[in-house]
ZAFIVO-533486 format. One record per residue (C-alpha): residue in one letter; y, z, x; residue number from 1. Coordinates in nm, 4 decimals, padded with zeros to 6 digits. Layout:
<aa:A&Y:Y&Z:Z&X:X&i:NUM>
...
end
This chain:
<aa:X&Y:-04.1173&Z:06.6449&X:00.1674&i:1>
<aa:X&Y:-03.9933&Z:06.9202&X:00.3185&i:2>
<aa:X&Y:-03.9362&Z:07.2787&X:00.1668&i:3>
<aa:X&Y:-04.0123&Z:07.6251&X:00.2043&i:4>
<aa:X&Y:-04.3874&Z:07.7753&X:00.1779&i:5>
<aa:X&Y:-04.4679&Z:08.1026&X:00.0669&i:6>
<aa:X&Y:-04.5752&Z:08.3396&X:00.3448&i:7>
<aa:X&Y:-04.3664&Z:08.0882&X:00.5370&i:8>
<aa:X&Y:-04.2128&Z:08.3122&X:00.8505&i:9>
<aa:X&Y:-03.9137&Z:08.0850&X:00.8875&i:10>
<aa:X&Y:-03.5710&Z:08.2333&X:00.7043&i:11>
<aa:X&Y:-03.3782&Z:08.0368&X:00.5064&i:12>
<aa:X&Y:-03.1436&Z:07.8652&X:00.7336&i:13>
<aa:X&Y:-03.3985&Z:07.7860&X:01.0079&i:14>
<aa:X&Y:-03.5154&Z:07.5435&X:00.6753&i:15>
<aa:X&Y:-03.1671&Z:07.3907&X:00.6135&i:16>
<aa:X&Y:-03.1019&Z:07.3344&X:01.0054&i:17>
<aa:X&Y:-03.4931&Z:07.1576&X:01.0216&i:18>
<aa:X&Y:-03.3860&Z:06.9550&X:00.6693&i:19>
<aa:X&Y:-03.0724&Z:06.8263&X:00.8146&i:20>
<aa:X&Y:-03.2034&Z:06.6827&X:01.1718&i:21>
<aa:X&Y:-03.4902&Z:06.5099&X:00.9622&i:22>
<aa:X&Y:-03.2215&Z:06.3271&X:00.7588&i:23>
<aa:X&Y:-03.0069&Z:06.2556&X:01.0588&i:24>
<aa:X&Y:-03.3158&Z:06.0752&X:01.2792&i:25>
<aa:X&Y:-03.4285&Z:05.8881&X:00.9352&i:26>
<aa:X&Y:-03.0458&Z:05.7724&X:00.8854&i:27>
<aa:X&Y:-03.0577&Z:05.6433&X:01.2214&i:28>
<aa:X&Y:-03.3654&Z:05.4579&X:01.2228&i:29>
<aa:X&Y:-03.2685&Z:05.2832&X:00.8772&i:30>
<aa:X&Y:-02.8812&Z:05.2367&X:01.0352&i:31>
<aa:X&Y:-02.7677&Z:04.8079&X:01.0016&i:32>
<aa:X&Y:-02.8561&Z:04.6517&X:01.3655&i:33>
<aa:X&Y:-02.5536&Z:04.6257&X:01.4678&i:34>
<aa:X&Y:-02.4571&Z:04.9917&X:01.4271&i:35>
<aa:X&Y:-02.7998&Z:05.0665&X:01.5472&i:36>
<aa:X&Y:-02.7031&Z:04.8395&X:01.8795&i:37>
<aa:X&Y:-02.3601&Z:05.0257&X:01.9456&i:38>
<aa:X&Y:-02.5068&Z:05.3623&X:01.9014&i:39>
<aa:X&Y:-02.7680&Z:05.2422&X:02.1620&i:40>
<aa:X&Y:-02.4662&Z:05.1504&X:02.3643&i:41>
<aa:X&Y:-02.5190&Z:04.7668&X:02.3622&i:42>
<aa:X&Y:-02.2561&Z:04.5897&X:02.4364&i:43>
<aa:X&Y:-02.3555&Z:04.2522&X:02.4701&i:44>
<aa:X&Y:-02.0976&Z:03.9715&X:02.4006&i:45>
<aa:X&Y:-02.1664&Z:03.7790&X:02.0479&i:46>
<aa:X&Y:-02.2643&Z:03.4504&X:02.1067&i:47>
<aa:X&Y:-02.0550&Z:03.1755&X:01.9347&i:48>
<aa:X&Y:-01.9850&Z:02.7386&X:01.9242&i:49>
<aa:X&Y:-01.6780&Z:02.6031&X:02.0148&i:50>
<aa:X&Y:-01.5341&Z:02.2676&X:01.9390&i:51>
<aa:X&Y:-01.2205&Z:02.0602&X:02.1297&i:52>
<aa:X&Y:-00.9242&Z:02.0238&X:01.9261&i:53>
<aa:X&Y:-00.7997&Z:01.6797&X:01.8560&i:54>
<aa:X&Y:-00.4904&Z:01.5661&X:01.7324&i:55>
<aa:X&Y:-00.4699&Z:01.3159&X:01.4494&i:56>
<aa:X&Y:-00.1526&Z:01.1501&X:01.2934&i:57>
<aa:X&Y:-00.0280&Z:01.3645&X:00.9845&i:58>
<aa:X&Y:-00.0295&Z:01.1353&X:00.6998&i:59>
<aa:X&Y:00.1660&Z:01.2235&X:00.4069&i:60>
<aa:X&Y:00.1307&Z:01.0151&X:00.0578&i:61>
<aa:X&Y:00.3918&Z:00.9323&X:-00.2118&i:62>
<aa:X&Y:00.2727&Z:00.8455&X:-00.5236&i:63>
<aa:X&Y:00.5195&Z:00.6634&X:-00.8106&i:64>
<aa:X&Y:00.4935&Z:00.4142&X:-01.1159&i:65>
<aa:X&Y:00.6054&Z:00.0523&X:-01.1001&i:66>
<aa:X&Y:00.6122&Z:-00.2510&X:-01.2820&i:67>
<aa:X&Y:00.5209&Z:-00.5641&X:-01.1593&i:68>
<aa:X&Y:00.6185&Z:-00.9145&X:-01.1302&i:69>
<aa:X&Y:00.4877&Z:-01.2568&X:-00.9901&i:70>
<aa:X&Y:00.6148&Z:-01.3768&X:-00.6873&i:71>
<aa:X&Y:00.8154&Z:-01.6442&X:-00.8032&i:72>
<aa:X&Y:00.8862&Z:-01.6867&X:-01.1395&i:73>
<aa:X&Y:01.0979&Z:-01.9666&X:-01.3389&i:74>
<aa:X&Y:01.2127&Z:-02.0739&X:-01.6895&i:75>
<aa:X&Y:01.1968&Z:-02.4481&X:-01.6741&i:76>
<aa:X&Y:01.4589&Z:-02.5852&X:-01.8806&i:77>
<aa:X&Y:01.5699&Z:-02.9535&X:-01.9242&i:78>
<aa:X&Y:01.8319&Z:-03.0717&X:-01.6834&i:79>
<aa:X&Y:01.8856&Z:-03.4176&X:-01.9449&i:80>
<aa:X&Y:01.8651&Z:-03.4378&X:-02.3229&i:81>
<aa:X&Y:01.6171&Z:-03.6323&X:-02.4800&i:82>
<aa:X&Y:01.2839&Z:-03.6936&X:-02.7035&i:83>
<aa:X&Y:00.9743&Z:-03.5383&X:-02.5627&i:84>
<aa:X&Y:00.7097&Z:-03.8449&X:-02.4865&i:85>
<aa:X&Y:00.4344&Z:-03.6768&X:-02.3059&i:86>
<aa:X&Y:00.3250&Z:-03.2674&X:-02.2619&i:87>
<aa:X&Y:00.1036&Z:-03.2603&X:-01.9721&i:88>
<aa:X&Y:-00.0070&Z:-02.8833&X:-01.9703&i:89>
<aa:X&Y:-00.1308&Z:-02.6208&X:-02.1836&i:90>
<aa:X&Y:-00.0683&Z:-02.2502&X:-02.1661&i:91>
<aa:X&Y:-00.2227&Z:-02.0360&X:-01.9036&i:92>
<aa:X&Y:-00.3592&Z:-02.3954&X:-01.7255&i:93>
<aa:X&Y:-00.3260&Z:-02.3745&X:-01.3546&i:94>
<aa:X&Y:-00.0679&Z:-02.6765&X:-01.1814&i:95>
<aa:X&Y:00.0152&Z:-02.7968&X:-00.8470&i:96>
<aa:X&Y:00.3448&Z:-02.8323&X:-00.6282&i:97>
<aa:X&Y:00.5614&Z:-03.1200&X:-00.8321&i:98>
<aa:X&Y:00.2614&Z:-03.1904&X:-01.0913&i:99>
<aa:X&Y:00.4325&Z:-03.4028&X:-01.4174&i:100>
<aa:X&Y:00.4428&Z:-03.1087&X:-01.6857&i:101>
<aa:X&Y:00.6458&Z:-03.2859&X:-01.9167&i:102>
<aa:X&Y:00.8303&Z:-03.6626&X:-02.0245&i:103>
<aa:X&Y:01.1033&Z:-03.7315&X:-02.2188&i:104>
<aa:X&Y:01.1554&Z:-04.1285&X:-02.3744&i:105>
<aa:X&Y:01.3402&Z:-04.2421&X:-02.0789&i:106>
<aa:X&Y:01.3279&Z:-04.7127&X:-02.1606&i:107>
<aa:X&Y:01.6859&Z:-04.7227&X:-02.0824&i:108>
<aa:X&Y:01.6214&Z:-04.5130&X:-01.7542&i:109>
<aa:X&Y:01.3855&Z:-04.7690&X:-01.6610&i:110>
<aa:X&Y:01.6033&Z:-05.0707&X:-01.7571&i:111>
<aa:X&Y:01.8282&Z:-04.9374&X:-01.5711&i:112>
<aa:X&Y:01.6251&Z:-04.8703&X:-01.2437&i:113>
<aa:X&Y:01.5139&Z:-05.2520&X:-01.2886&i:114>
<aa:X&Y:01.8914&Z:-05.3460&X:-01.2747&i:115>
<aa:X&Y:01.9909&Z:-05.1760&X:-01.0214&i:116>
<aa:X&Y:01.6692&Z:-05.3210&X:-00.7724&i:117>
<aa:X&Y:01.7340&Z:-05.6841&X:-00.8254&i:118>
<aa:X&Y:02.1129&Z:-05.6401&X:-00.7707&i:119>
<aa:X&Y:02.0591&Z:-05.4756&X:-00.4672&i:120>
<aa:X&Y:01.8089&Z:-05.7475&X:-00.3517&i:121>
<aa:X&Y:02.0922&Z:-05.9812&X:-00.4324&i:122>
<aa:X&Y:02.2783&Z:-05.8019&X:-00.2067&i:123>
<aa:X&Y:02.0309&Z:-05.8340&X:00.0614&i:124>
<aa:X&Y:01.9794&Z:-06.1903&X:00.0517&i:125>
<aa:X&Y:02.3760&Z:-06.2436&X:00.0883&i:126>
<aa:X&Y:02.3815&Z:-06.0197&X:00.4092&i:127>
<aa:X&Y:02.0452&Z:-06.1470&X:00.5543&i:128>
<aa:X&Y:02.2416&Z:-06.5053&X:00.4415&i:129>
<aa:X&Y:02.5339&Z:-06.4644&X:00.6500&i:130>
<aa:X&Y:02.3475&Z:-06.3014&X:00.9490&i:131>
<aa:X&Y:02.1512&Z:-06.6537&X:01.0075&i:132>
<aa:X&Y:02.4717&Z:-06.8452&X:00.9906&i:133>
<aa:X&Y:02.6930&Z:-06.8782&X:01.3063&i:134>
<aa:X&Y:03.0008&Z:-06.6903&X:01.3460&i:135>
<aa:X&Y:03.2708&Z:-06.9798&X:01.2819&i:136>
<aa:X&Y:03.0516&Z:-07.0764&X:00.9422&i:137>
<aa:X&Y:03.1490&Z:-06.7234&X:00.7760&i:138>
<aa:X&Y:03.4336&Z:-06.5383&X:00.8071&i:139>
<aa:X&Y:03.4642&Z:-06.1674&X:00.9512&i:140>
<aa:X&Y:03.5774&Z:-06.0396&X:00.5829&i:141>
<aa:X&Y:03.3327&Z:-06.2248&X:00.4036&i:142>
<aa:X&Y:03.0338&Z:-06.1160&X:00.6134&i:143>
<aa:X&Y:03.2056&Z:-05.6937&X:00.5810&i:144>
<aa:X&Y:03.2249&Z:-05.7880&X:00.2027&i:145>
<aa:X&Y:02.8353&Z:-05.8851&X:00.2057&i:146>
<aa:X&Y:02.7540&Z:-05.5511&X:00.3815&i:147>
<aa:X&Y:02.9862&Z:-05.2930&X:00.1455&i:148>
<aa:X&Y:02.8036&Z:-05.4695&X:-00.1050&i:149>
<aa:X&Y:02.4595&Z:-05.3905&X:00.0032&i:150>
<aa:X&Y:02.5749&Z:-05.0151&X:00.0602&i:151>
<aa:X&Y:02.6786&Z:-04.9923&X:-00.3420&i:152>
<aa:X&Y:02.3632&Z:-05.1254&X:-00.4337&i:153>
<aa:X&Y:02.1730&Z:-04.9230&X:-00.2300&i:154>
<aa:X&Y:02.3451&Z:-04.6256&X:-00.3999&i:155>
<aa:X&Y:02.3418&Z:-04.7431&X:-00.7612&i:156>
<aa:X&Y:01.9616&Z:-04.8226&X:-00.6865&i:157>
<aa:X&Y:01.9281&Z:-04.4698&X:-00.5811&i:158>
<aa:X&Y:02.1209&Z:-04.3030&X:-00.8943&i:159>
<aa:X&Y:01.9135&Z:-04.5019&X:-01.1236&i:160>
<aa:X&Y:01.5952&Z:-04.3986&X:-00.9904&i:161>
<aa:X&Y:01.7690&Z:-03.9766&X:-01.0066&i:162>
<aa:X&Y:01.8239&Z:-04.0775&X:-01.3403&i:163>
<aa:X&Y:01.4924&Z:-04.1950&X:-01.4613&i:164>
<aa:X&Y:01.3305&Z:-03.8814&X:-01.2176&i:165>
<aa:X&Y:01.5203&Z:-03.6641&X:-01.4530&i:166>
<aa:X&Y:01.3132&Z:-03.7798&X:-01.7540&i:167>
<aa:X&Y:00.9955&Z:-03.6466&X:-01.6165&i:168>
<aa:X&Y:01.0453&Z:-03.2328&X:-01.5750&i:169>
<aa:X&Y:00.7767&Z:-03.1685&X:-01.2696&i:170>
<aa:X&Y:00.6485&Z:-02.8213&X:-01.1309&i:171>
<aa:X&Y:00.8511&Z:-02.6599&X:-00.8746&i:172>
<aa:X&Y:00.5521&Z:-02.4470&X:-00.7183&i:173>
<aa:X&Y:00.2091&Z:-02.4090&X:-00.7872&i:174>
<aa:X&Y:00.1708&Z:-02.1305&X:-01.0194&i:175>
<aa:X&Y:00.0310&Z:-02.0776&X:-01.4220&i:176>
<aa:X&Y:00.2168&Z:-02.2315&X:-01.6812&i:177>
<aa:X&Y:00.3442&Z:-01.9796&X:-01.9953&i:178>
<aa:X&Y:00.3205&Z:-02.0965&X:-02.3700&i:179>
<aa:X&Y:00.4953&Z:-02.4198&X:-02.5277&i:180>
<aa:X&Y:00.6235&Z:-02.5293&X:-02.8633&i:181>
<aa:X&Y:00.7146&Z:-02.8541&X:-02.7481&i:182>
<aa:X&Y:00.5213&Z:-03.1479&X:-02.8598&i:183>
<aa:X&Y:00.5487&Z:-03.5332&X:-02.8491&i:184>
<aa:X&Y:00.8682&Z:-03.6319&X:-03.0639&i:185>
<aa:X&Y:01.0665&Z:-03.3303&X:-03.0317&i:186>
<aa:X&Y:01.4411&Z:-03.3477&X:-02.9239&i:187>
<aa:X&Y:01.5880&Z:-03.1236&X:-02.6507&i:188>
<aa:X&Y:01.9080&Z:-03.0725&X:-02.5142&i:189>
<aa:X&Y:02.0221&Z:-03.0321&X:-02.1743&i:190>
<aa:X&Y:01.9606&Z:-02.6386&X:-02.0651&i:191>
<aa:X&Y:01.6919&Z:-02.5716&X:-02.2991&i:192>
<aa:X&Y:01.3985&Z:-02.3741&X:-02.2169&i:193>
<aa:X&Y:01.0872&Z:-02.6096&X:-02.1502&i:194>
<aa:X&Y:00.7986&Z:-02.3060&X:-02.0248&i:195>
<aa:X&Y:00.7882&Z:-02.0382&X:-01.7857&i:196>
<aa:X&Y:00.5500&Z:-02.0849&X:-01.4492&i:197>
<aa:X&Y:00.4592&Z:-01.8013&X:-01.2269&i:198>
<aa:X&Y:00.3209&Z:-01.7881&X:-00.9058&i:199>
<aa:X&Y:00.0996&Z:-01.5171&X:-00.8993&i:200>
<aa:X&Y:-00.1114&Z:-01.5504&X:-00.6384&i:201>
<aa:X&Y:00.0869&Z:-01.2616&X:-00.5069&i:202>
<aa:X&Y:00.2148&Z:-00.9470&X:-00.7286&i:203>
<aa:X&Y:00.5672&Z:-00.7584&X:-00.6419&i:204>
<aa:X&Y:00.5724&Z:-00.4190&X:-00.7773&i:205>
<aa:X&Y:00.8843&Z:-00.2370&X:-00.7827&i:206>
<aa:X&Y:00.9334&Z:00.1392&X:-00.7576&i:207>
<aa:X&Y:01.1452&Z:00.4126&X:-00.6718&i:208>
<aa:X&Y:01.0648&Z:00.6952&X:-00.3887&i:209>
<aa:X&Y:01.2417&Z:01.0610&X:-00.3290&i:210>
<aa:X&Y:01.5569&Z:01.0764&X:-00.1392&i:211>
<aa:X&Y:01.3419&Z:01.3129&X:00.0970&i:212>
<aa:X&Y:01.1037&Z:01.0515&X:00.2260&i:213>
<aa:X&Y:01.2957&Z:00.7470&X:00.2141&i:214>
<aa:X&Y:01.4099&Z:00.7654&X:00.5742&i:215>
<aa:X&Y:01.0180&Z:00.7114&X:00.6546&i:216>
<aa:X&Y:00.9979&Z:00.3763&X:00.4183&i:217>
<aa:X&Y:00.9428&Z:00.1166&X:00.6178&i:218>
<aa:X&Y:00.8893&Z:-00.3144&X:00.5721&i:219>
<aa:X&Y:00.4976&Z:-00.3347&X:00.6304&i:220>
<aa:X&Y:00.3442&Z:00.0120&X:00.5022&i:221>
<aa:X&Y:00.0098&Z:-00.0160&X:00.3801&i:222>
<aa:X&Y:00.0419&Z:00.0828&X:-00.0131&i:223>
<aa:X&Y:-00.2343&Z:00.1505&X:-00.2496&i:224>
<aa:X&Y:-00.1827&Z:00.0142&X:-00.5927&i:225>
<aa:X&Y:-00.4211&Z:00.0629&X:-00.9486&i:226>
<aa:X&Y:-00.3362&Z:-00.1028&X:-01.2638&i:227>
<aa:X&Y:-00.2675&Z:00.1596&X:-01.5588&i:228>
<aa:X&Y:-00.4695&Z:-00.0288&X:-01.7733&i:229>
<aa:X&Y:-00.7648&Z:-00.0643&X:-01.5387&i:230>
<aa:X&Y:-00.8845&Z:00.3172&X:-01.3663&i:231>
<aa:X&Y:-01.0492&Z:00.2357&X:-01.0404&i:232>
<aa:X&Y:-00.9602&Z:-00.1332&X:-00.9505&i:233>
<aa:X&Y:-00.7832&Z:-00.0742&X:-00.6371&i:234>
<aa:X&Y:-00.5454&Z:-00.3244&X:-00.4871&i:235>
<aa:X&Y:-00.4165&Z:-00.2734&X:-00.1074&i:236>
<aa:X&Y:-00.1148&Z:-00.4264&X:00.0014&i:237>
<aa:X&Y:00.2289&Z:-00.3428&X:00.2000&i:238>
<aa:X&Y:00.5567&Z:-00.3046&X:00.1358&i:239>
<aa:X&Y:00.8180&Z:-00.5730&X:00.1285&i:240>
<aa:X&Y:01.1313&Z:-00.5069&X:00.0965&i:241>
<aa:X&Y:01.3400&Z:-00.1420&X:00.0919&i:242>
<aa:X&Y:01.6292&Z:-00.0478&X:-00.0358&i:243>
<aa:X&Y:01.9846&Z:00.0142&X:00.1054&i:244>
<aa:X&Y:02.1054&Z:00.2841&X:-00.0921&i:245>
<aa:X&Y:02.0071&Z:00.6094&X:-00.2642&i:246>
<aa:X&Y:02.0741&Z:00.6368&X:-00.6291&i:247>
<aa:X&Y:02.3294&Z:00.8527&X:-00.7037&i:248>
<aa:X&Y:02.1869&Z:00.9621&X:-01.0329&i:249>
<aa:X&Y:01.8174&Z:00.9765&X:-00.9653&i:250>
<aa:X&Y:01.8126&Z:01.0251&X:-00.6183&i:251>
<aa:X&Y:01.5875&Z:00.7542&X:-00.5087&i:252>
<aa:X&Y:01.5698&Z:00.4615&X:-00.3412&i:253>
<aa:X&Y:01.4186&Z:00.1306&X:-00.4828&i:254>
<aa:X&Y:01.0852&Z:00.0100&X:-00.3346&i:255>
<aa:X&Y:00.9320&Z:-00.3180&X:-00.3236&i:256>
<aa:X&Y:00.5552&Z:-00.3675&X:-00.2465&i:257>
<aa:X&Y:00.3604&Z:-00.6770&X:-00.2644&i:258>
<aa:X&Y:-00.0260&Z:-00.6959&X:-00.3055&i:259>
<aa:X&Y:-00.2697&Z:-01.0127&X:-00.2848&i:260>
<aa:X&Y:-00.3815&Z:-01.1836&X:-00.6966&i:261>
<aa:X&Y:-00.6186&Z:-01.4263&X:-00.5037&i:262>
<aa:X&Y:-00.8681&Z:-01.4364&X:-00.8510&i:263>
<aa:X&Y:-00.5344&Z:-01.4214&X:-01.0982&i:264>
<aa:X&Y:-00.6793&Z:-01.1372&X:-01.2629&i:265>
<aa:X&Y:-00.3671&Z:-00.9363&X:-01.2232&i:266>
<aa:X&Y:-00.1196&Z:-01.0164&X:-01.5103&i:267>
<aa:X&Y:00.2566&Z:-00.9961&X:-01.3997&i:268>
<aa:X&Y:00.4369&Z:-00.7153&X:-01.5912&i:269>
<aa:X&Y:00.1348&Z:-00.4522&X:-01.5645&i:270>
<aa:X&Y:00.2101&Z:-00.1272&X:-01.4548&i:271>
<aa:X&Y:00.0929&Z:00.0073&X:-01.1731&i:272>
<aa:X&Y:00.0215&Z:00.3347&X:-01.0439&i:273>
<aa:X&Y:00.1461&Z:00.3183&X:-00.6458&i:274>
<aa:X&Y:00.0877&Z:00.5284&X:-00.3305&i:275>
<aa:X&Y:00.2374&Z:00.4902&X:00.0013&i:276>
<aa:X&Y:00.0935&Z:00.6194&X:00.3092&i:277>
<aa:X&Y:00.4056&Z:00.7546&X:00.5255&i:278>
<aa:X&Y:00.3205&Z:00.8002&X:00.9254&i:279>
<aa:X&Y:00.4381&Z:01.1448&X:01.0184&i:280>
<aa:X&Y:00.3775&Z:01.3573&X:01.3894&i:281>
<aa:X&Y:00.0656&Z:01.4675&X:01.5180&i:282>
<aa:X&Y:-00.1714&Z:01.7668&X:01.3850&i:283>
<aa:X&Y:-00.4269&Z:01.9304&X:01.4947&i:284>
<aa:X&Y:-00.7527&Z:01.8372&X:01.3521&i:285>
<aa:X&Y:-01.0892&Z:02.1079&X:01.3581&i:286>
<aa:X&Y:-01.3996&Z:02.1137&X:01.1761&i:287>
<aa:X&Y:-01.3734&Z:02.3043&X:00.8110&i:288>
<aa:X&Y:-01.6181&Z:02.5876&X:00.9791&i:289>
<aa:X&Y:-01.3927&Z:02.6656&X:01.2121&i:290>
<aa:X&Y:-01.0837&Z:02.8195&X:00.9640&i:291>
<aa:X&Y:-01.1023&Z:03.1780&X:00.9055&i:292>
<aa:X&Y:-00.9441&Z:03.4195&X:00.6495&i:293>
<aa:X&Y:-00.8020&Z:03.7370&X:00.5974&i:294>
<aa:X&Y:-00.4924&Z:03.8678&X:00.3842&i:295>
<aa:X&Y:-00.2643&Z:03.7482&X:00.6324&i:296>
<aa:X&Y:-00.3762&Z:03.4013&X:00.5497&i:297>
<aa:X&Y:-00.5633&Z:03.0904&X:00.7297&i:298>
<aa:X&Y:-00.6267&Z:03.1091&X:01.1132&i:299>
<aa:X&Y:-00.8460&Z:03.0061&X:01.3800&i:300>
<aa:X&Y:-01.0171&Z:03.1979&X:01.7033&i:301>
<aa:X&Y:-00.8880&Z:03.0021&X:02.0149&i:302>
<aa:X&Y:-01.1135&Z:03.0491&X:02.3270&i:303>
<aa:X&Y:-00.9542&Z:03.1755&X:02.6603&i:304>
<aa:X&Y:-01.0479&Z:03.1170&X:03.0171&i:305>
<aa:X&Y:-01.1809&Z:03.4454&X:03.0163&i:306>
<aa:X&Y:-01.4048&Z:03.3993&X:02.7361&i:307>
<aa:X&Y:-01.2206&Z:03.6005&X:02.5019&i:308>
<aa:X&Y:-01.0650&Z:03.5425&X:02.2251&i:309>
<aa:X&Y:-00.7273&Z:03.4663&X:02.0191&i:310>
<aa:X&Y:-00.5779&Z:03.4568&X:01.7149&i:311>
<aa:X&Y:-00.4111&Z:03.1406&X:01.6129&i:312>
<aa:X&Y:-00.2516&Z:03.1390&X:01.2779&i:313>
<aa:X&Y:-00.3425&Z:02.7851&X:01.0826&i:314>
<aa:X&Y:-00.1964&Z:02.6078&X:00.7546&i:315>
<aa:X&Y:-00.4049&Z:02.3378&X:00.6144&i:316>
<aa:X&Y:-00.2299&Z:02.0230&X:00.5605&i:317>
<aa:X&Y:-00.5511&Z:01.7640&X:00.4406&i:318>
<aa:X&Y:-00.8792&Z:01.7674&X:00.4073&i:319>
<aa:X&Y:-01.0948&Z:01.4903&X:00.5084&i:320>
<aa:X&Y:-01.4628&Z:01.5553&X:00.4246&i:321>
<aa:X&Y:-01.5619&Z:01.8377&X:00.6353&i:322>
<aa:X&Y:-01.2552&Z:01.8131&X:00.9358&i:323>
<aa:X&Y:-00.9373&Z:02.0088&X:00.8244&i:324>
<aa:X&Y:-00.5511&Z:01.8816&X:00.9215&i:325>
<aa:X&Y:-00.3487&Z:02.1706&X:01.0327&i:326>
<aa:X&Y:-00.0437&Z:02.3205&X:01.1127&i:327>
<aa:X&Y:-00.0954&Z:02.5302&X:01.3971&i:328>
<aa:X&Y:-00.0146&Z:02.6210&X:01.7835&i:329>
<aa:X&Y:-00.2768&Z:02.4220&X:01.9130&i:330>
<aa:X&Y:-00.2948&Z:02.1574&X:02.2035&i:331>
<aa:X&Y:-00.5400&Z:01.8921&X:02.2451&i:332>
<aa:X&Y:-00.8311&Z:02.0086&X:02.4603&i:333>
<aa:X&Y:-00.7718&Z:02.3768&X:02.3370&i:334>
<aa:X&Y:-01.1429&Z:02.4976&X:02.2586&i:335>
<aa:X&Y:-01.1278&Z:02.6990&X:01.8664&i:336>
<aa:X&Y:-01.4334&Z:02.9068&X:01.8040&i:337>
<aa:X&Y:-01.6893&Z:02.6558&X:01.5116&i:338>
<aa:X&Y:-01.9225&Z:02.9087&X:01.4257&i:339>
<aa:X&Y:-01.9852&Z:03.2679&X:01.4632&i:340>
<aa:X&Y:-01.6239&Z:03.3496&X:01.4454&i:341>
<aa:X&Y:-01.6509&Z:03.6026&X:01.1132&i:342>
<aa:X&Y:-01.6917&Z:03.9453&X:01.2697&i:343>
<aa:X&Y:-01.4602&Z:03.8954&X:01.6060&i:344>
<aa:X&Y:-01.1802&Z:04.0877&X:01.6957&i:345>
<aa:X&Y:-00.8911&Z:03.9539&X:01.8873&i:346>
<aa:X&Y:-00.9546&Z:03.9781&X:02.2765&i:347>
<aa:X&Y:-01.3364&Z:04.0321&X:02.2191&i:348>
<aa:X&Y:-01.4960&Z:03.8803&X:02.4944&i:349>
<aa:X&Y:-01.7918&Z:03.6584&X:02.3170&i:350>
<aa:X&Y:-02.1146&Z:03.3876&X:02.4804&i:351>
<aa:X&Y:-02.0126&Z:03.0400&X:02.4453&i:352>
<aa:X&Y:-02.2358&Z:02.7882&X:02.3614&i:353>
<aa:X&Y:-02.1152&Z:02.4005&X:02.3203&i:354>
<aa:X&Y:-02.2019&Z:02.2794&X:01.9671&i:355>
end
């Protein structure tokens, strides 16, 4: 402590100018170490890591909601009229390619397919007949009669059988068969609905994008697709098939993805929740650590060849973990300060060290 004594010979300034220097020498042996090292006159560069930029494509994502559909998907309905003999399937069973689903009564179809065989093996006898008899035994218009005869038979053979195939309705595809009334001794007339059958080991989802991105829309995008109903069960697929026109009212264009049902869990008419990855340009990708800020916004130190320093300004496009996507004026190769880079000052001259 410091202060005047009595019988003390000093006045009273000599005190105050011997107060003040004390308090100057403590304030600069307490000063920060940096302020301490530039009063000293140090002026050592700081020593900082630097990374490589890379550039990465600049993925943009466009998210929409779409209903969904199997891939092929038909109303059977009965092409003759008749009574129902036989139902061969049960809703929601699975059935093959041209599996019998369903019979109608069809005796006379089958009388008539009988008919139709043994007159055309009538036929055949007569023409394989005249063919083992010499040519001056049979005449030329006989033996031509024989053969046009063979050629009806032949065909009425062949419309009997179409009509006794029409008595059995089959499965056009493989697929999952939809709920039935119908039941043994029921009556149906041509044209009325049977079942529905879907194929759905594939889903089509249909969608709509913005008028802004559907120039980038392309057959064969990879699209990310999650049921509604069902947070967190992620389907991947691609698109299909892209519109030709914009709405005029809306101002989108119609999108249609398709992704895989292998296990049939996927029920047709769900709706989905869809996001398309769109390929864009190039961007410069950097390590989180390396963005700086200030109240002009995001930037970046870029390294020289003379080991100073630049100012780059940055916008952040994506994050992926800890690397950034930006928007900047950056090249590949260009070498952005990683760490150390919070108290430079553009054209500081700084210690490199690789990372």
């Amino acid at each position: 402590m410091i202060g005047i004594f009595p019988g003390s010979t000093r006045g009273y300034g000599q005190n105050v100018i011997y107060t003040a220097a004390v308090f100057l020498l403590a304030a600069s042996f307490f000063a920060p170490p940096a302020e301490a090292q530039r009063r000293r006159g140090g002026d050592e560069p700081p020593a900082i890591t630097f990374v490589d930029v890379s550039m990465r494509p600049r993925n943009d994502r466009v998210a929409a909601v779409g209903s969904s559909r199997a891939r092929q998907e038909v109303t059977l309905t009965a092409r003759v009229a008749g009574v129902v003999s036989d139902v061969f399937f049960e809703g929601g069973s699975k059935v093959s390619a041209d599996e019998p689903l369903l019979k109608l009564l069809s005796e006379p179809e089958a009388i008539a397919v009988e008919t139709a065989e043994a007159q055309r093996a009538q036929a055949f006898d007569t023409v394989e007949r005249y063919n083992q008899l010499s040519s001056g035994s049979i005449t030329r218009v006989a033996k031509s009669e024989a053969e046009t005869a063979l050629k009806v038979a032949d065909a009425a053979l062949r419309a009997a059988r179409y009509q006794l195939d029409q008595m059995t309705i089959r499965a056009p595809f493989a697929g999952v068969m939809g709920l039935t009334n119908l039941q043994p001794g029921d009556y149906v007339a041509v044209g009325d609905a049977i079942a529905t059958i879907d194929d759905r080991s594939t889903l089509i989802i249909e969608f709509t994008v913005p008028e802004a991105v559907a120039s980038s829309v392309k057959i064969g995008l990879p699209v990310r697709a999650n049921p509604i109903a069902r947070t967190g069960d992620v389907s991947n697929g691609k698109v299909q098939a892209v519109g030709t026109r914009i709405d005029p009212v809306s101002r989108t264009l119609r999108v249609r993805a398709e992704i895989p049902n292998t296990d049939l869990s996927l029920i047709p008419g769900s709706t989905f929740s869809v996001s398309i990855r769109l390929p864009g340009e190039e961007a410069p990708e950097l390590p989180g650590l390396a963005i700086q800020w200030d109240r002009a916004g995001a930037f970046v130190w870029r390294l020289t060849g003379e080991n100073t320093v630049e100012r780059v300004d940055a916008v952040i496009l994506a994050r992926n973990g800890g690397r950034v996507l930006v928007e900047a004026d950056l090249e590949a190769g260009d070498k952005v300060v990683h760490e150390g880079g919070g108290f430079l000052r553009a054209g500081q001259t700084v210690n490199p060290q690789n990372s």
